[in-house]
C-alpha positions as CSV (number, residue, x, y, z in Angstrom):
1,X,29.7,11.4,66.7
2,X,33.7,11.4,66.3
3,X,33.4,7.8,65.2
4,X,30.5,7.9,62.9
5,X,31.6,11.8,61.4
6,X,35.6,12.1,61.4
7,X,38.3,10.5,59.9
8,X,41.2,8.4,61.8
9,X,43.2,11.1,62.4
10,X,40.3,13.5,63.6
11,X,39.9,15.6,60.3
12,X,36.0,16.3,59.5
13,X,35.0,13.7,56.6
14,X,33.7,16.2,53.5
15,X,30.6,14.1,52.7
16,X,28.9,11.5,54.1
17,X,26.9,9.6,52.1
18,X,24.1,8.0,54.8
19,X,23.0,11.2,56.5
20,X,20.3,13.5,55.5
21,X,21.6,16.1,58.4
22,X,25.5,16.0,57.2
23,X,25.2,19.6,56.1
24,X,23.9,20.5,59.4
25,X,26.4,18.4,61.7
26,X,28.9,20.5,59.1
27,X,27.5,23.7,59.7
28,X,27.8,23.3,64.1
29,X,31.2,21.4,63.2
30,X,33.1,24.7,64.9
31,X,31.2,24.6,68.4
32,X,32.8,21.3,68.7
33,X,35.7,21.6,71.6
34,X,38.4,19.2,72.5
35,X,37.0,20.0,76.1
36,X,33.6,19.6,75.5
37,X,31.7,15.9,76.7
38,X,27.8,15.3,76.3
39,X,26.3,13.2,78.9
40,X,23.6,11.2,77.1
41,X,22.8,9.0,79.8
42,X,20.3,6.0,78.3
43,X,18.6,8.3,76.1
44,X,15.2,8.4,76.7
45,X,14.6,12.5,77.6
46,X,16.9,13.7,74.6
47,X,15.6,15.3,72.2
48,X,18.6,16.7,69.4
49,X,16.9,19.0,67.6
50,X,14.9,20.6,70.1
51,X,17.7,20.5,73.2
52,X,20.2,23.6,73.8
53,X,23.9,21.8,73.1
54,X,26.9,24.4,73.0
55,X,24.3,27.0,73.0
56,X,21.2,29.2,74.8
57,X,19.3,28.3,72.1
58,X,17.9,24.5,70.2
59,X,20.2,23.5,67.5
60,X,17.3,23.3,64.9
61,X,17.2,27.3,65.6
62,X,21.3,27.7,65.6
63,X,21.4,26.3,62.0
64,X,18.4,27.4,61.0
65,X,17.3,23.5,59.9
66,X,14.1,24.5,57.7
67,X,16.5,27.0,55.6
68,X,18.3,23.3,54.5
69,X,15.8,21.6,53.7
């Protein structure tokens, strides 16, 4: 997500013009840590709205996704 969402020199991009969920990836910008690593292994049993990232609770709950719709 670093590569796809933030500038060269790490700085958040403001808008990005391909992604419906930009506003959301914005809005759960600040749980990111320097120290923090997913391990996504090949896929298959993820699930990124529904899983429990950098919290005890789904993302889709944490941003309350249906409020930006």
């Amino acid at each position: 997500m670093n590569a796809k969402y933030k500038s060269r020199n790490a700085e958040v991009i403001t808008y990005y013009n391909n992604s419906s969920i930009w506003r959301g990836i914005q809005a759960a910008e600040h749980l990111e840590s320097q120290h923090m690593e997913w391990v996504i292994g090949n896929g298959k049993k993820i699930n990124f709205w529904r899983d429990c990232w950098a919290t005890d609770i789904p993302l889709r709950e944490y941003i309350n996704l249906l409020a930006h719709l």
